[in-house]
C-alpha positions as CSV (number, residue, x, y, z in Angstrom):
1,X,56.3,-2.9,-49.5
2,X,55.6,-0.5,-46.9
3,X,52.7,1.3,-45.3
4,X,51.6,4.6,-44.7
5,X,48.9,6.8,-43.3
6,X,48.3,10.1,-44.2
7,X,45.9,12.2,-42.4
8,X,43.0,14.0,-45.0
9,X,41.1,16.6,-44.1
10,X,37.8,18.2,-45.3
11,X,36.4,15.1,-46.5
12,X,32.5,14.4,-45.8
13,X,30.7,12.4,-48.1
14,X,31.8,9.4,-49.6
15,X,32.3,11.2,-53.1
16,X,35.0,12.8,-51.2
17,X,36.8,9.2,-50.5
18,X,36.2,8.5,-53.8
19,X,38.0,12.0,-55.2
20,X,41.0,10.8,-52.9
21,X,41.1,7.0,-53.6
22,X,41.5,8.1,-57.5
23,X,44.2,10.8,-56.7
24,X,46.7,8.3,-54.7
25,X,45.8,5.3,-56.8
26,X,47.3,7.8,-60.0
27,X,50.5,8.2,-58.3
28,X,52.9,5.7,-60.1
29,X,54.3,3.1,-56.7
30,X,51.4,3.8,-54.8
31,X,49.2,0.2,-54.7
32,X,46.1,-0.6,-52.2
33,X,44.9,2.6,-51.3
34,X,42.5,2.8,-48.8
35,X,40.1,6.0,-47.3
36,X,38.3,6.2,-44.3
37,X,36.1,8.4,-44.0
38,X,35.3,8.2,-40.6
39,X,38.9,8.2,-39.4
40,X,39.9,11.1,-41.8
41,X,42.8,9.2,-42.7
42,X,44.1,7.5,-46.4
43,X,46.1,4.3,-46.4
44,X,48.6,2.9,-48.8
45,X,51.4,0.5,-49.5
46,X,54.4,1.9,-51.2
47,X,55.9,-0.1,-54.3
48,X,58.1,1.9,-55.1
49,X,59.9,5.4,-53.2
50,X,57.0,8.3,-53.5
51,X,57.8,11.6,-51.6
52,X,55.4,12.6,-49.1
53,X,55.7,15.8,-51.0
54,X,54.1,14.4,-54.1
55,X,51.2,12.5,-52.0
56,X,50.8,15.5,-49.7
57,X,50.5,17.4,-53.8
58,X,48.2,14.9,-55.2
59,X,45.7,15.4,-52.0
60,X,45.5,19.1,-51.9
61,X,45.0,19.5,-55.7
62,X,41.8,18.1,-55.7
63,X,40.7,20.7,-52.9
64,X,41.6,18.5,-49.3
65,X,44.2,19.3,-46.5
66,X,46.8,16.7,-46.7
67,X,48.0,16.3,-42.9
68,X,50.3,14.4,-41.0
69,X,51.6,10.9,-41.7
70,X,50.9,8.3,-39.1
């Protein structure tokens, strides 16, 4: 399994980690997810192949800018 960063923007309350916590834990391979909300940043291991495409998706449709990876 492999780890990655993605940078999150617009997040300021801890609501908002939760909003993105549930997003990435829905996406099928994603496992371990974790958000800090002081770093701006979301972490998570990759079972399985996921496109950044589809995390970058799952960030922004719940109302956040989904930035680099790390």
């Amino acid at each position: 399994m492999s780890t990655k960063t993605i940078e999150v923007k617009g997040m300021s309350c801890g609501n908002c980690v939760n909003s993105v916590t549930e997003a990435l834990s829905s996406i099928d391979g994603l496992a371990n997810v974790k958000v800090d909300l002081a770093f701006g940043t979301a972490s998570f291991q990759e079972e399985k192949p996921v496109s950044e495409e589809e995390v970058k998706a799952a960030i922004e449709r719940i109302g956040f800018t989904a930035g680099n990876f790390k």
